[in-house]
C-alpha positions in Angstrom: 85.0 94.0 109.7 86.7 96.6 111.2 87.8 95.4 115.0 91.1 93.4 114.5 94.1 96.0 115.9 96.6 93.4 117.4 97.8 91.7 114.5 100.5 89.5 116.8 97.5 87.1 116.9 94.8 85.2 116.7 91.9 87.6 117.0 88.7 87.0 119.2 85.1 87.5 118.6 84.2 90.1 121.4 86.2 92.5 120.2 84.2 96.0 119.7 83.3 97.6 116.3 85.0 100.9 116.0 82.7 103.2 115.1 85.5 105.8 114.8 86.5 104.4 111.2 83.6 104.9 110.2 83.1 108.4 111.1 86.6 109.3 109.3 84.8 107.6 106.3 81.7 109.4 106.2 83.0 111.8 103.2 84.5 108.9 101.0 81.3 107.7 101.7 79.1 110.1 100.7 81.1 110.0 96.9 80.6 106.6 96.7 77.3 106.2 97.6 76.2 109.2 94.9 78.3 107.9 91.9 76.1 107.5 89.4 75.0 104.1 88.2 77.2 102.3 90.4 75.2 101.2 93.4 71.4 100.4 93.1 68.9 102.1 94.2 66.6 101.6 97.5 67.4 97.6 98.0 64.2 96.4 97.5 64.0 97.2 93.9 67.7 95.4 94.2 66.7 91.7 93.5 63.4 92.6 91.0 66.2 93.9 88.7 68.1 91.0 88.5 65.1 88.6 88.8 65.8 87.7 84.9 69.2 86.8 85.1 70.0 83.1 84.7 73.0 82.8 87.3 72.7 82.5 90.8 74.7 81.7 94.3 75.4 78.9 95.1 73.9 77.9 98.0 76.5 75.9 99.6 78.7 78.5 98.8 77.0 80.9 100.7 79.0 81.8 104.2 78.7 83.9 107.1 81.2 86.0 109.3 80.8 84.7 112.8 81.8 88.5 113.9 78.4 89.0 113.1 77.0 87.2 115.8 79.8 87.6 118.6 77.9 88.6 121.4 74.7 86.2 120.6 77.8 83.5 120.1 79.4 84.3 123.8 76.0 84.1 125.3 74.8 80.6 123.8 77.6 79.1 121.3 75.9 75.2 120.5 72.0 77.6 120.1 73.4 80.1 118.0 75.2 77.3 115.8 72.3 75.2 115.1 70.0 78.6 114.4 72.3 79.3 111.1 72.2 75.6 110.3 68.1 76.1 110.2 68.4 78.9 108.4 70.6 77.1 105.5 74.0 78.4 106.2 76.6 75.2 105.8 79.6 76.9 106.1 80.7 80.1 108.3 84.0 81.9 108.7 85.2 82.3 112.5 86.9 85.4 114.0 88.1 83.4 117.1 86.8 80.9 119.0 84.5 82.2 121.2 86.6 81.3 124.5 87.3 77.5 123.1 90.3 75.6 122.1 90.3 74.5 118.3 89.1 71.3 119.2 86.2 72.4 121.5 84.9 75.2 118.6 85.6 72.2 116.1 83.5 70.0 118.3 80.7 72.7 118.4 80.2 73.2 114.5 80.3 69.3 114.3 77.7 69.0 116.4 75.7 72.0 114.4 76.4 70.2 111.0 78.3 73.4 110.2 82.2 73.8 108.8 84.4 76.9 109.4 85.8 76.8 105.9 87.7 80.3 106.8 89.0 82.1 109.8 90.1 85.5 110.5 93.9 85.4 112.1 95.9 88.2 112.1 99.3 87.3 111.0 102.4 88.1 114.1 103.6 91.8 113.6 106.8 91.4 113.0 106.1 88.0 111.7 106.9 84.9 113.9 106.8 82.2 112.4 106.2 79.7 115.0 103.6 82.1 115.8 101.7 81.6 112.7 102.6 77.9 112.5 100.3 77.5 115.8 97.7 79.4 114.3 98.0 77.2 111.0 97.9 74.3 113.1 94.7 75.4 115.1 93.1 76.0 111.8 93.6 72.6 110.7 91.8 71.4 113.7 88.7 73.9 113.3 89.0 72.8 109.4 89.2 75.5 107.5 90.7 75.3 104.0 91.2 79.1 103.9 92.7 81.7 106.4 92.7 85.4 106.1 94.7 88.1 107.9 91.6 90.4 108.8 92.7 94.2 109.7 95.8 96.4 108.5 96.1 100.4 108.4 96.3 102.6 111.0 99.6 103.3 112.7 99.8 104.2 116.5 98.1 107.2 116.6 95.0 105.3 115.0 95.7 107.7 112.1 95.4 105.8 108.7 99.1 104.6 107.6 100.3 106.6 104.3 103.9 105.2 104.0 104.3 103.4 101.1 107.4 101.6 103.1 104.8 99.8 105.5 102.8 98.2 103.1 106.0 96.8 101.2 106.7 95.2 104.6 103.6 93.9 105.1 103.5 92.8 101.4 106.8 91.0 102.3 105.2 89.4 105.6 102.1 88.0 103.7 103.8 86.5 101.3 106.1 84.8 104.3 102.3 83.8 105.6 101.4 82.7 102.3 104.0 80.1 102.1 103.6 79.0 105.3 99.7 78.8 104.7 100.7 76.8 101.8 102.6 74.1 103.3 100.2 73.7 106.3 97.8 72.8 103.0 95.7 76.1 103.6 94.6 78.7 101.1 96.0 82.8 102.5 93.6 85.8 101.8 93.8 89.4 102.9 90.7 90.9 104.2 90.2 94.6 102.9 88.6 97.9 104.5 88.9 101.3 103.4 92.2 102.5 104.2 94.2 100.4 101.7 92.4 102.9 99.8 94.2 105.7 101.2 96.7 107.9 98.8 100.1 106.9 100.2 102.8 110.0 100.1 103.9 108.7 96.4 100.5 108.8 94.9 99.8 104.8 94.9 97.6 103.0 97.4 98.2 100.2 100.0 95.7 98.2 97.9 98.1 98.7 95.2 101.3 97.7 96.7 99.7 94.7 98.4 98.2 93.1 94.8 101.6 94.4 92.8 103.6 93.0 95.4 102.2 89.8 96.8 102.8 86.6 94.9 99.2 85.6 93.4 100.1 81.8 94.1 100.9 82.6 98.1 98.0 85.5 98.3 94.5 85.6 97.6 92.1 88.2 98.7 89.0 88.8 100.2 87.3 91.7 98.6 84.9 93.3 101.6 81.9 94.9 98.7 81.2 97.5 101.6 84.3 98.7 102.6 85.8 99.1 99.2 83.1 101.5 98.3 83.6 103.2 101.8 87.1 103.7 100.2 85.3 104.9 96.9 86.4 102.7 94.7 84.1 100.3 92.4 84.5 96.4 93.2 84.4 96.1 89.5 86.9 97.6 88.7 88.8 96.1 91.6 88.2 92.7 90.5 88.7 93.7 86.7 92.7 95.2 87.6 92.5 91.7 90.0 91.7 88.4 87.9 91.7 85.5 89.7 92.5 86.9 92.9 89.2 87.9 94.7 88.3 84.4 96.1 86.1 85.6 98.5 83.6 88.6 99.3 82.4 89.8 102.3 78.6 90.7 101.6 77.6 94.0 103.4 74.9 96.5 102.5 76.0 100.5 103.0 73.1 102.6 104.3 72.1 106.3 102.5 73.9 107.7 105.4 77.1 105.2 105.0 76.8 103.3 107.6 76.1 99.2 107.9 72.6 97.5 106.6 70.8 94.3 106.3 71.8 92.7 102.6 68.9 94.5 100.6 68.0 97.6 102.7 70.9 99.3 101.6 72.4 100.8 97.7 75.0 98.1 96.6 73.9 96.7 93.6 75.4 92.9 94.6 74.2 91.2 91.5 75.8 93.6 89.3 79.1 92.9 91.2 78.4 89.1 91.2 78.3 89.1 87.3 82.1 89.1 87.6 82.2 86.5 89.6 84.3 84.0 87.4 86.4 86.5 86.0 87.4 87.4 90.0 87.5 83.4 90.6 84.4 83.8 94.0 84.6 80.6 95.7 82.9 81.9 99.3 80.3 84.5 99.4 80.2 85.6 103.2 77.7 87.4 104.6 78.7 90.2 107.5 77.0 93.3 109.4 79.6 94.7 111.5 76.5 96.1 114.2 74.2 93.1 113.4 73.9 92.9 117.7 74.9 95.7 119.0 72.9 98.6 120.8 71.0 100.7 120.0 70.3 96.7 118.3 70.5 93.8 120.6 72.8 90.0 120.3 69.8 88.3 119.2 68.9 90.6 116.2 72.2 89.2 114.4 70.2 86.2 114.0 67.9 88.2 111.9 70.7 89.8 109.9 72.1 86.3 109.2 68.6 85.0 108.0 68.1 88.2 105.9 71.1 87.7 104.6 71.1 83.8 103.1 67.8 84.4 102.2 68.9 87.6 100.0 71.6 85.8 97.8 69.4 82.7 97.8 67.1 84.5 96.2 69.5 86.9 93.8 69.3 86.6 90.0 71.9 88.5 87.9 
């Protein structure tokens, strides 16, 4: 995802994708996409080579960003619901609530048969915490047993932030979020993109300062598989320097030319990630397209992206 730039708030799902990062990511890109042996080749040999393996997705452990579906969501919120039900999905992670209070969203998935497990909130910047204790609250109504700040790195200018001062602070707020998740009996994750990957002035990243300086019992993260490669680096090695703490992954295919994809019409080879998955400690897999409905696609084609999508890790041996 890469929409959330007020972080004094709850986010909302109409909120446009910025296209913008992902032009200043082409290049990064580009070196991730042609590292050798890393990513798979055209996705539909993806699955045949891992159709031996013995391990699986869960099912009901399969998720989906509602930011996918934002614009098919604003235009019919109970229809959309129930067509992810049919499709299998269980569970979903919200970016807002589509114009609703808690309670009326909450009253939507029930009557979908559907659970928001997680929900993207940015946390108050600076940090408030009555602020955040009203988004806690809210969450509790929705559900949820995990929420996730969503978006950090660009300063004013929109320029990606390279002061390794910020990203102590923001360290510092999360693990203020963290404790405050805690008590409200909710699990707190950070949401990755590609400029945590960024080199900072002293030669570390904010990726780096936020895992070295976030206590792992108030901070878990959410590992997005596409936009840590758009910030070349390998999810497995990510997850190797990380035990324990990847608790979620946002599932999203990278293109040839580095942009967004359908899980299996793009190069990330998901199984070989997924064969860490104890060792990282996966307890959502969440499927997103940032553009799933937006021109040149339309709202309703992020109904296709969402079937493609369960049906891919349904199907995924590794």
């Amino acid at each position: 995802m890469d929409h959330h730039r007020n972080q004094s708030g709850p986010t909302t799902a109409s909120e446009p994708v910025s296209r913008r990062g992902v032009l200043r990511a082409a290049t990064v890109s580009a070196a991730a996409v042609g590292a050798a042996g890393l990513l798979a080749g055209p996705a539909s040999a993806a699955p045949a080579g891992h159709s031996h393996g013995r391990r699986r997705v869960p099912t009901d452990r399969i998720s989906i960003q509602l930011y996918t579906l934002r614009d098919q969501l604003a235009a019919d919120l109970p229809g959309t619901l129930s067509a992810l039900r049919r499709i299998g999905y269980r569970r979903v992670e919200h970016a807002g609530f589509v114009g609703r209070t808690a309670a009326e969203f909450r009253a939507a998935l029930d009557a979908a048969g559907l659970r928001a497990t997680s929900g993207h909130v940015g946390i108050p910047q600076p940090f408030d915490a009555a602020t955040w204790e009203r988004a806690l609250a809210d969450a509790n109504v929705v559900g949820s047993k995990k929420i996730v700040h969503p978006y950090f790195g660009r300063d004013a200018q929109g320029l990606p932030i390279r002061d390794p001062a910020v990203y102590r602070a923001l360290a510092r707020d999360l693990n203020q979020a963290g404790r405050l998740a805690e008590r409200a009996g909710l699990d707190f994750g950070y949401h990755n993109h590609q400029l945590e990957f960024v080199p900072l002035t002293n030669g570390s990243t904010g990726f780096e300062i936020l895992t070295g300086q976030t206590d792992p019992l108030l901070v878990h993260f959410e590992l997005d598989l596409y936009w840590t490669w758009r910030g070349a680096h390998d999810p497995v090695d990510v997850i190797q320097a990380n035990r324990g703490r990847i608790r979620q992954v946002h599932v999203k295919d990278l293109d040839v030319e580095g942009g967004f994809a359908d899980l299996g019409d793009g190069v990330i080879d998901f199984g070989r990630i997924f064969a860490h998955e104890r060792e990282a400690g996966i307890e959502e897999y969440i499927v997103e397209r940032d553009d799933a409905g937006t021109p040149p696609r339309a709202p309703a084609d992020a109904l296709d992206t969402a079937r493609v999508g369960f049906d891919y890790l349904a199907a995924l041996r590794y």
